[in-house]
N, C-alpha and C positions, 0 to 999 in steps of 0.2 A: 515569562510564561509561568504560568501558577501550578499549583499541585496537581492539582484539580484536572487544568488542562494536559499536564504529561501522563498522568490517570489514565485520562479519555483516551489519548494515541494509545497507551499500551492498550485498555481493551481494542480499540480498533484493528492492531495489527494481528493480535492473539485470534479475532473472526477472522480478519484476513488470509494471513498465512492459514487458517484450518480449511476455508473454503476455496483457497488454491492448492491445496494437498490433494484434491481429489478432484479439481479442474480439466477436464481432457482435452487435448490441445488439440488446434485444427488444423490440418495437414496443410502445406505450401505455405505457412507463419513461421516468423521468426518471434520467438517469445525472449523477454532476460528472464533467465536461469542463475539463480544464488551456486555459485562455484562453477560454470558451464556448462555443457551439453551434459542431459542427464539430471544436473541440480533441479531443484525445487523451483515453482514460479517465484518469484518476486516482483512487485511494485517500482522499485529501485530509487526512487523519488520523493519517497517521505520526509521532509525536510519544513519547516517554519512558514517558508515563504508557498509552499502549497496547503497548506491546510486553514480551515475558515472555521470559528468557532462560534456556538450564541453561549456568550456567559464559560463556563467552563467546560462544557459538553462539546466534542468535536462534531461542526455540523458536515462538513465537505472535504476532501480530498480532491485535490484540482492537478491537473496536468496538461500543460500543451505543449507540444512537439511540431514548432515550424518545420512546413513545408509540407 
């Protein structure tokens, strides 16, 4: 992974986490919550093998959840 591209995740999660701060949740969902009930949203799944980039700029964040 280049500079470039661990760059790119930090801006992405810095929008992330700002535009889940003020996310209002929808009742009868189960959300993950950083430290539990109460905590902040989280993604929980940001890791290498989910993320797609063109060049050094992250293009996608992917996630799939069998079943």
């Amino acid at each position: 992974m280049t500079d470039g591209q661990l760059a790119s995740i930090g801006r992405l999660l810095r929008r992330l986490r700002a535009a889940m701060a003020s996310f209002p949740e929808p009742g009868g969902r189960a959300w993950r919550r950083r430290g539990g009930a109460g905590g902040e949203l989280a993604h929980g799944d940001v890791a290498w093998w989910n993320l797609v980039f063109r060049g050094d700029e992250l293009a996608r964040v992917v996630s799939a959840r069998p079943g």
